[in-house]
C-alpha angles and dihedrals in degrees: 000000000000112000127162135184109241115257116210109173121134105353112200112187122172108238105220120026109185108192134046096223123130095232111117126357104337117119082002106076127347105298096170134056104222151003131243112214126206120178104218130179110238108177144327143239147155120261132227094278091045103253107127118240126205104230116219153175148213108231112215114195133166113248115237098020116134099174127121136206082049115175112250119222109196115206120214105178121201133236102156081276086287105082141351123109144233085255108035120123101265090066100026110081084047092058095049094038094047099046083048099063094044113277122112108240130206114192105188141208111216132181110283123180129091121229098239103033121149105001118060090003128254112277129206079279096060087034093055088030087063102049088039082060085050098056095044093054103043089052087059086060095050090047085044087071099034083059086047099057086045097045119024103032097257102293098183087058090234140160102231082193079063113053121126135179128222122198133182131198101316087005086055090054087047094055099034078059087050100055108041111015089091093175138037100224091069077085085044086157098045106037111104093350101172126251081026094111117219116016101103125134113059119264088331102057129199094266088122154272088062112190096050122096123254101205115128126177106248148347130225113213120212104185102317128144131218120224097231122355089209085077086070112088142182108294101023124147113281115253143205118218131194123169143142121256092221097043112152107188105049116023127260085215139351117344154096112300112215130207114240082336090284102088133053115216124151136013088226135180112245123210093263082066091044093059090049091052098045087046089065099046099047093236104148116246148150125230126196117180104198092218121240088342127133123218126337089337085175079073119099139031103266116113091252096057088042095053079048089049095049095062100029074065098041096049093040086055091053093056091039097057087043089065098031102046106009103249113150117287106264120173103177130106109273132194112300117286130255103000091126093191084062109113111238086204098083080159096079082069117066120208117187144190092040094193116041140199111179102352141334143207137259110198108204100170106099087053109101112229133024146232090081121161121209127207125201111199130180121220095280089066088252116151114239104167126024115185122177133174092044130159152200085304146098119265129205129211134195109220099181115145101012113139110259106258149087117319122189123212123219108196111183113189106170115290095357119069116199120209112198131178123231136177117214112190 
């Protein structure tokens, strides 16, 4: 588990960044100010109860950019596939981070209800009826921007090689179907079940823009679930996974997924299955078990949701730029986005024992200047050990009686911060 309390202290954006390329900070940290939103329509269908519903999206773009071939991110919120929002707080941060730090970002409203929900309560069918809408709909985004590209001379300025998709909760079930239910057949008693509204058209829907392709590069799951692995197969697209191993909404692993904990629906394929699944295939793929947590626990405001946020965001950077610039696969926790005044030479600071038994070292010689302060915090982002007025020296610290985990140092010397990694056992 690698969790760290956001740090926002003298933050430093270039204003204007020209070009798309990967070179320096973009897609790496926050190299613009500000975003720029437009609400589009992007397609139409009918709901479960028949009524049609415009589908739309909140288009998040970095002001002052002027760069083409941009990655997309495509957005899918939860809301158990009854409720949530293209702009609720479990997809919002990610759409102004992201945009911030160069991609063009689409967070999408889809069709959410169940036929038979509340009274006399949604079956496998309505279960299996709403992610079927999901995927349909999110497959007409992703074809929005394909048409785009044909007929209006990419206006969005996008690369279609670099679309992803993010999901989160119901909206990871949603993209975790996208990417790997091929064919509809593989819901042979739920496709096109009669008196279940809007889930017509095969695999591909009638959501809109029909006759673009709705292939897209990769897909981040938060927390979302697959009907069946044994849909994945040799070749598919990589994947990043996050999810709590006590989660008790959608299912860490295989098992029935329950809505609002009253009614059973699907035996479903969490994303602790996923990963086994991609393992042996060799599909690349990244796999973050938030430890003894429930469910998106990077969701809220406390302390405790910001330092999950903070590396749901840090680790979902890292397999993105794998995938958008080429760097190495790296699927660790890295020094905090986006503070640009954050040294990217952790090196000039030692830490040793990692790990530690009873207490460890921080060696501050090699740093230029004093009066540095140093922070200790635990996974929850609570501060343990404070230290001011420090020095060119080495500091020890005694760790007895600590509880055995993951700790995170702050080390502030003047107008660099320095955010180091260590594990106390």
């Amino acid at each position: 588990m690698k969790k760290l309390y956001i740090f926002l202290i003298g933050i430093i954006f270039f204003t204007t960044v020209n070009s798309q390329t990967c070179n320096g900070s973009r897609y790496r940290n926050f190299v613009f100010q500000d975003s720029s939103v437009v609400n589009v329509v992007y397609g139409s269908n009918v709901t479960s109860t028949n009524a049609t519903q415009s589908l739309k999206m909140d288009m998040w773009m970095p002001k002052a950019d002027t760069g083409t071939n941009r990655p997309l991110l495509i957005l899918m919120h939860g809301g158990n596939f009854l409720g949530g929002s293209k702009s609720g707080s479990d997809v919002l941060q990610f759409s102004k981070d992201f945009s911030k730090m160069g991609y063009v970002v689409a967070s999408i409203d889809y069709r959410v209800g169940m036929t038979n929900f509340p009274f006399p309560g949604p079956d496998s069918v309505d279960a299996a009826g709403s992610v079927i809408r999901a995927v349909h709909d999110g497959k007409a985004a992703v074809r929005y921007f394909k048409k785009d590209v044909a007929t209006n001379s990419n206006h969005y300025r996008i690369d279609t090689a670099k679309i992803f998709f993010l999901g989160v909760s119901a909206g990871a079930i949603s993209a975790l179907h996208m990417a790997y239910m091929n064919n509809i057949s593989e819901f042979p008693l739920y496709a096109d079940t009669a008196n279940h509204f809007g889930i017509g058209g095969g695999v591909e829907g009638l959501s809109g823009n029909q006759g673009y392709s709705s292939a897209f590069r990769g897909v981040i799951d938060i927390c979302g679930a697959i009907g069946d692995t044994s849909w994945i197969s040799s070749g598919n697209m990589p994947a990043m996974l996050l999810h709590g191993d006590q989660d008790g909404t959608v299912p860490f692993g295989s098992s029935v997924i329950s809505l609002l904990g009253l009614f059973p629906l699907l035996q479903v394929d969490g994303s602790a299955s996923v990963a086994v699944r991609l393992q042996n295939l060799g599909i690349e793929n990244c796999f973050e078990i938030y430890e003894g947590q429930d469910h998106v626990p990077e969701v809220g405001t406390s302390s405790a949701a910001l330092a999950y946020y903070d590396t749901t965001l840090n680790i979902t950077r890292n397999f993105l730029v794998h995938y958008v610039c080429g760097d190495p696969l790296n699927c660790s926790y890295l020094a905090n986005v986006g503070i640009n005044n954050v040294s990217t030479l952790p090196s000039l600071i030692e830490v040793y024992p990692n790990p530690a038994t009873n207490n460890f070292s921080i060696n501050l010689e090699r740093l230029v200047g004093n009066d540095f302060t140093l922070e200790l915090y635990d996974a929850q982002g609570r501060l343990v050990v404070s230290r001011t007025n420090l020095s060119n020296e080495k500091i020890e610290i005694n760790t007895t009686g600590f509880p055995a985990g993951i700790y995170f140092i702050k080390v502030n010397a003047g107008e660099k911060i320095y955010l180091l990694k260590e594990v106390i056992q």
